[in-house]
N, C-alpha and C positions, 0 to 999 in steps of 0.2 A: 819386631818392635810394635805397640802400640799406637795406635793414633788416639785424641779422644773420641770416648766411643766405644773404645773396643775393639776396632777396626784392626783387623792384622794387614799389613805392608812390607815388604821389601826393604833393599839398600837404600833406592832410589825413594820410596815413601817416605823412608827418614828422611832423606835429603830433603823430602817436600816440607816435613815439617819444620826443618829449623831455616828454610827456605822462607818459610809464612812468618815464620819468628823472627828473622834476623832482623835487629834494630840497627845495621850497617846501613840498608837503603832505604830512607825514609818513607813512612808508606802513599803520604803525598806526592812524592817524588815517582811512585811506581806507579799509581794511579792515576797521573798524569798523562806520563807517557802512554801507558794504556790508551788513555782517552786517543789522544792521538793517533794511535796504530786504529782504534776501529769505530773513528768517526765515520766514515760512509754508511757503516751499517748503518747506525744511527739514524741516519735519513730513510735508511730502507723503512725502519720500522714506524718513523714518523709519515711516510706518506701510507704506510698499511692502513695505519691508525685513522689518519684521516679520511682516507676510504671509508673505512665502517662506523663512522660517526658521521660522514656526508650524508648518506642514503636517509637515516632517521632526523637530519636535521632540513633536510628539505621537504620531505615527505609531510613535513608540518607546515608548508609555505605553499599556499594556494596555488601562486604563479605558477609553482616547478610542477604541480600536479596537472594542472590544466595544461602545460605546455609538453607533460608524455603522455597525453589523450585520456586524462582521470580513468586510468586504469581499471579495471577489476582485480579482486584477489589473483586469479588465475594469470594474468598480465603482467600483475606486481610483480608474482613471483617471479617471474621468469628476467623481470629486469633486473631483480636483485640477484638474483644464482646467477646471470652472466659472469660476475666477477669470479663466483667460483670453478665456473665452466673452462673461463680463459683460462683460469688459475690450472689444471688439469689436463689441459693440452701441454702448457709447458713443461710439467713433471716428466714428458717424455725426452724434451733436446738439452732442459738446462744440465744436468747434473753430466752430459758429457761433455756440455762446454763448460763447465767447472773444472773437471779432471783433466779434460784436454789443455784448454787456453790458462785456466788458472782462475781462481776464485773470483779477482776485480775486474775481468774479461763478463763472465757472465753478471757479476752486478750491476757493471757498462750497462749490458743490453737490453737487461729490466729499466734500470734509468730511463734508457730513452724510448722503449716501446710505452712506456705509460705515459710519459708524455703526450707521443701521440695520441693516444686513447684519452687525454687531457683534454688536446684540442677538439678530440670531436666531439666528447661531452659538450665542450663552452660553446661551439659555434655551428651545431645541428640543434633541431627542432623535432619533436617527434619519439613517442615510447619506443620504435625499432633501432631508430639512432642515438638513445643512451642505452638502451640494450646493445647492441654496436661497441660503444665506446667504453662499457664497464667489461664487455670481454677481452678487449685489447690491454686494457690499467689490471686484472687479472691475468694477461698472460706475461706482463711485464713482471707481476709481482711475485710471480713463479721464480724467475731466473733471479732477481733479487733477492729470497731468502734463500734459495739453496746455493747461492754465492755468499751469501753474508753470514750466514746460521756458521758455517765451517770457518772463516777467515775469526770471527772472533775467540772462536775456542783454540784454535792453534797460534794465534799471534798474540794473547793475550800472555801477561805474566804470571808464572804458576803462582805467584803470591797475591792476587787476584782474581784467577779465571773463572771461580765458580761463582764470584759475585759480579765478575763483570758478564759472563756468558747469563745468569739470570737476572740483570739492573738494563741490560742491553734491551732485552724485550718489552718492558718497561714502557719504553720511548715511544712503543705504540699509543701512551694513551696521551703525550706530548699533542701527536694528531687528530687524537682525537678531540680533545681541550680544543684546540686552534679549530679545528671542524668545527665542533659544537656552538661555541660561539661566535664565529664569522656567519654562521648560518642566520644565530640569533639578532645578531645588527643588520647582516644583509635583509632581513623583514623590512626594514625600513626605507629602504629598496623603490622605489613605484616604475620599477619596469621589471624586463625579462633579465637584467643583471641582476636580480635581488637571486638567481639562481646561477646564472652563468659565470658570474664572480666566484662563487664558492666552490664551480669545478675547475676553474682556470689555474686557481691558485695552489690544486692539487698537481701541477706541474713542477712549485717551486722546490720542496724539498730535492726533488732528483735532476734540476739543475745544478742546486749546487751541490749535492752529492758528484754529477761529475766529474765538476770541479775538483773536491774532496779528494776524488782517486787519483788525481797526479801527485799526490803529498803523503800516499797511503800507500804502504809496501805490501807484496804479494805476502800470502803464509809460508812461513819457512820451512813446514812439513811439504808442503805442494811442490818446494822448488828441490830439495831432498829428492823427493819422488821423479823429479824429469832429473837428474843429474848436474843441478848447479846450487853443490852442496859452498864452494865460495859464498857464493851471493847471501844464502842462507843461513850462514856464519855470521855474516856482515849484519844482515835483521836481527838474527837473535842477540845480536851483542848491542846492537844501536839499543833495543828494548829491553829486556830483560839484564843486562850489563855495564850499562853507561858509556858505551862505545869500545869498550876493550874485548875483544878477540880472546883473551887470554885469561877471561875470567874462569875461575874456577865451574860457578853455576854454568855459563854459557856453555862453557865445555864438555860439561857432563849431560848437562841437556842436551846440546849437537851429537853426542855420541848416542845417547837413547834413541829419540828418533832415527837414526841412519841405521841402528841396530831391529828397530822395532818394526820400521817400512820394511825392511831387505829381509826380515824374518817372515813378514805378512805376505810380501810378494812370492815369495819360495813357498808360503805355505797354502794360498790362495791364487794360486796362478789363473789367467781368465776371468776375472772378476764379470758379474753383472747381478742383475737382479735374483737370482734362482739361487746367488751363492746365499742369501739370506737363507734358504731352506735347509741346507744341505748337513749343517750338523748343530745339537742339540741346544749350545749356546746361544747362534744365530737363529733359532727357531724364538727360543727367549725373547733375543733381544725382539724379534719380527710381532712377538704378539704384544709387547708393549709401545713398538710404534704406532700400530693400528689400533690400538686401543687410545692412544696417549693423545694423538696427534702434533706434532710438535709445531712452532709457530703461534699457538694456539693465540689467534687475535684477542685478548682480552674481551675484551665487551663487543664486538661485532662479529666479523667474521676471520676467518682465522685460517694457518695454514700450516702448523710448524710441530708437534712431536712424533715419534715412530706413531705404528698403527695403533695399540689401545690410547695410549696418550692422544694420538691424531682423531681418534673416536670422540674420544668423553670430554678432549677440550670444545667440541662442538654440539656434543651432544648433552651438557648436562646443565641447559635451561639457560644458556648465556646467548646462545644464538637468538632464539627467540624476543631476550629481551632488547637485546641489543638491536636490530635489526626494524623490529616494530614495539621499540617502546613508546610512539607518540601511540598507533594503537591502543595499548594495554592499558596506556593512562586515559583515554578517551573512555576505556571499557573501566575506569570507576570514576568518570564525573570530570577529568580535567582534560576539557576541550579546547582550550582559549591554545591556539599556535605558540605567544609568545611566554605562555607557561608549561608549557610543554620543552618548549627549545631549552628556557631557562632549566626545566627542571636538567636533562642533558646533559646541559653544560656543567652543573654542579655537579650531577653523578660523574663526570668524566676524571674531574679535578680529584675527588674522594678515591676513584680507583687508582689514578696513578698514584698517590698517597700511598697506598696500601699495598700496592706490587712493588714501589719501592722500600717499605719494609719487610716484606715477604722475602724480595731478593737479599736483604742483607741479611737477613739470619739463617739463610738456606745455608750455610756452611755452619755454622755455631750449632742449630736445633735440628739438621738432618733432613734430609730430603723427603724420607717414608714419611717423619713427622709433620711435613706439611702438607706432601697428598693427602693423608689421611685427615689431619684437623682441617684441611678445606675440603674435604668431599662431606665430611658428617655434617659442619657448617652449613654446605648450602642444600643438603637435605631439610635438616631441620627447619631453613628460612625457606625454602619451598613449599613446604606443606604450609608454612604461615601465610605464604602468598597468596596460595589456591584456595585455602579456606575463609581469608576475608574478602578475597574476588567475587566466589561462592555469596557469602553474604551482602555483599554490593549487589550485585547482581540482580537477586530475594526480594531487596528492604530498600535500596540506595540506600544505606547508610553511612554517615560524611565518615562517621571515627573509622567505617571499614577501609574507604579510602585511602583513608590519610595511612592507614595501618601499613597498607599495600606499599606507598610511596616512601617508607620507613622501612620496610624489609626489604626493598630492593637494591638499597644501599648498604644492609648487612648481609644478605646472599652476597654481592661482587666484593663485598670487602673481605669474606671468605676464600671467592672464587679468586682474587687478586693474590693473597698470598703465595698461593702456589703455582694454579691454572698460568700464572700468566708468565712469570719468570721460569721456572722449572718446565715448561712444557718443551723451551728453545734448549735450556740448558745441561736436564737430563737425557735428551733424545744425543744429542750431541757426545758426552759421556760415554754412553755405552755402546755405542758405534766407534768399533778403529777405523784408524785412518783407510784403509784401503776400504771400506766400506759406507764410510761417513756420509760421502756426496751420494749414492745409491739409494742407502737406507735415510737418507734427509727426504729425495725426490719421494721412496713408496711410503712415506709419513705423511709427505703434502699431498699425496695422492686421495691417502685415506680422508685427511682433513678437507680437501677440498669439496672431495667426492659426499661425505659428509655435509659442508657446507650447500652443496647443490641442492641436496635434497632437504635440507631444511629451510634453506629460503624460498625454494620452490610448493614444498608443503606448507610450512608455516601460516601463511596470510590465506589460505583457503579453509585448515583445521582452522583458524582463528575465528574466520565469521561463520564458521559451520559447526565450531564445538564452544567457542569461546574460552573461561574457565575450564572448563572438563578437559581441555586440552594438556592442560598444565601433568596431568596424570599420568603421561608418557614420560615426561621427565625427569617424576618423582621415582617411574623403575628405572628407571637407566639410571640415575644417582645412587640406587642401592645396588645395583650391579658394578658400578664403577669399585664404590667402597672397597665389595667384595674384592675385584681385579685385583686392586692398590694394596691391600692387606696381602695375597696371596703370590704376586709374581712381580711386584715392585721393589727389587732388593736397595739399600744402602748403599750411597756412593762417596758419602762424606770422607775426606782425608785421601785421597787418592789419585794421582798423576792421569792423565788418562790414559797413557799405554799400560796403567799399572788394573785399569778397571775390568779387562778383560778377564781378568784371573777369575772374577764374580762370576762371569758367565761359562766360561770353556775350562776351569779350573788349573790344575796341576799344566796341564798341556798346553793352555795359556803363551801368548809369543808376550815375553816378558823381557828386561834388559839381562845381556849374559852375568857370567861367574866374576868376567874381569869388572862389567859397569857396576854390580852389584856392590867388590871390595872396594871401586871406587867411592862408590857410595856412602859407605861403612867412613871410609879413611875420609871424605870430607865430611860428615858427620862429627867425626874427631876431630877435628879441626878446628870444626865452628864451634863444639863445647868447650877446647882451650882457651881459643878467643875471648869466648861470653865469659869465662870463670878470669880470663886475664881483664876484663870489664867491669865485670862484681868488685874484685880487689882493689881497684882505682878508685872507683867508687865508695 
């Protein structure tokens, strides 16, 4: 069968698609419940957010400067990479306490490590002791997405998961909005709260995030995989079925998965990290994790696609702005603190705008489609950046300025389209289940690893190249392109036990002969239905 597209599928693909179609369950109704099953994440990605819009929103606030010892470049750097230093250590214990205890076990444990790394932000003094406290809210926010990234894609309803796994990510720029401007009032401020506030408050999301997890069900694939396939029954109907057990959808999806784990496990026995290498598929998927980086923090720092993905979300000129945008605007003429915050705050607002349209049409106009039209995009606004920097720089010229502060909000309105939902939601995709949590950790690996060295670089190439710096970014964006065109395939229309076929082909662990007819026979089903609907009509 076709999907649109073009897309060739399966029983169960069809199933998907009259599954996306059926006007039986309304899609407020599914979208709903959704919301529901994977509000925690939510917060995960809203305290990510706020993390990487705190840094650039104090970094404008004299107090916060003077009170981490007015740094040098070489000092900054290092305060700002702690987050992705912490972040990096936990790529090594989250993803077995994900697979071990279960997805909201290690969300748990990000919750409240960041917390702690909260309070020591707010109530230490000192560049060593927010360097301190951003590696600890970094190693929390490890165990965070590689518990959340996985619980959305599998709890989600197949008649939403690709716009919820890419609207989800989204959420990071909620935090950053709420960063941006508490930073901007807190100016107002006339003590050392005018800073302490704004890290304290980076506590609240993952309060009540833990709250959230007593209301929030495990992934039904996760509990499949330990042997409490009851329990699993019971989620998938609560959510995807409207509480009946005996739904046709639920049932055919309960069979998939139990089919598709027990195919995976027999066929990948001993799983760990090396199983990525070992055949040709998994090689695939490995070099667009590291390249992709998934997570990928929209406008700050980030943590979230396989490796190219984990690469180019950090590497293609977002870091940088993100991170020391009050710089960049200081390097063409806007010095004043609370125009700098202000400007921020408005970029922040813009982007989330813009990643929430990017994520809804990533199912309608295709995945390649939006890598590719956000990578050519923030090429072309790149070189517009660098070259009226350039002339700022020459002339002070105010139009070059203002130019600068004008393309920086059409680069991220590019980079938002895709970078920012597709980074969580493709890496997710083409990872099966038995390798999901594994290939999440060596994505956040890359992306972190990534992140280190560009916050740690960054603000030193800054006052030692300035502009000229911008020049490394414009290769990496023609190199990305390149990737994205040549090893980024199509994932539109497809189940994700069904996405495998793309990579490992024919040999593919796919649903059997009997899930297939099933498939076929409720397909026929649902077109009697719809044709006994037309007729009423």
């Amino acid at each position: 069968m076709l999907l649109p597209g073009g897309g060739r599928t399966l029983g169960c693909g069809s199933w998907l698609l009259h599954s996306v179609l059926d006007l039986r369950v309304p899609l407020m109704e599914v979208s709903h419940i959704s919301v529901c099953a994977i509000q925690p994440y939510v917060h995960t990605l809203i305290s990510s957010g706020y993390d990487g819009s705190l840094m650039n929103g104090l970094l404008s606030n004299p107090r916060f400067v003077t009170a981490i010892d007015n740094p040098d470049g070489n000092k900054l750097g290092i305060i700002s990479a702690a987050y992705s230093l912490g972040a990096l250590i936990g790529v090594v214990p989250a993803p077995w306490v994900a697979d071990k205890y279960g997805r909201k076990a290690a969300i748990a444990c990000g919750a409240t490590i960041i917390i702690a790394g909260a309070m020591v932000q707010t109530f230490t003094t000192g560049g060593n002791a927010m360097l301190g406290g951003r590696l600890i809210v970094g190693l929390g926010a490890s165990f965070q997405g590689i518990g959340g990234g996985p619980l959305v894609a599998e709890i989600a309803h197949p008649r939403n998961r690709p716009q919820a796994t890419a609207l989800i990510n989204t959420c990071w720029y909620i935090g950053s909005i709420i960063a941006a401007w508490t930073t901007f009032g807190a100016l107002n401020i006339a003590s050392s709260w005018s800073w302490r506030l704004c890290c304290l408050i980076q506590a609240l999301p993952c309060i009540i995030q833990l709250v959230g997890l007593w209301f929030c069900e495990e992934s039904p694939r996760w509990l499949i995989s330990k042997g409490q396939e009851q329990k699993a029954l019971r989620i998938l109907a609560k959510y995807h079925g409207n509480g009946d057990e005996n739904d046709e959808l639920v049932s055919f999806e309960f069979q998939e998965i139990k089919e598709a784990i027990a195919a995976e496990r027999a066929a990948t026995a001993n799983i760990n990290v090396w199983t990525l290498t070992k055949t040709k598929g998994n090689r695939h998927r490995l070099l667009i994790l590291i390249v992709s980086n998934p997570q990928t923090r929209p406008v700050t720092n980030s943590a979230e696609l396989p490796q190219c993905v984990a690469f180019f979300s950090q590497w293609v000129g977002n870091g940088i702005i993100s991170y020391y945008l009050a710089k960049i605007l200081t390097s063409v003429g806007i010095t004043d603190p609370s125009s700098q915050a202000g400007f921020n705050g408005g970029l922040q607002i813009f982007n989330w705008i813009a990643a929430v349209g990017g994520s809804l049409a990533s199912e309608k106009l295709g995945r390649r489609f939006l890598w590719l039209t956000s990578a050519c995009g923030m090429l072309a606004s790149f070189i517009v950046i660098t070259a009226c920097s350039a002339v700022y720089a020459k002339t002070e010229a105010v139009a070059a300025g203002r130019a600068v502060m004008a393309f920086l909000f059409i680069y991220f309105g590019f980079y938002d389209i895709a970078f920012t939902g597709l980074t969580v939601s493709y890496v997710l995709e083409i990872l099966p289940f038995a390798l999901r949590a594994q290939g999440l950790a060596v994505s956040n690996f890359f992306i972190y690893g990534a992140l280190f060295f560009n916050q740690y670089v960054n603000p030193i190439a800054l006052e030692a190249l300035a502009w000229k710096y911008y020049f490394v970014y414009i290769g990496v964006l023609i190199v990305s392109i390149i990737c994205i065109y040549f090893f980024y395939p199509e994932t539109k229309g497809r189940m994700l036990e069904e996405v495998a076929e793309i990579f490992d082909g024919p040999s593919a662990v796919l649903p059997s002969a009997e899930a297939h007819a099933e498939g076929l026979s409720f397909d026929k089903k649902h077109e009697e239905e719809r044709s006994e609907d037309i007729e009423k009509q």
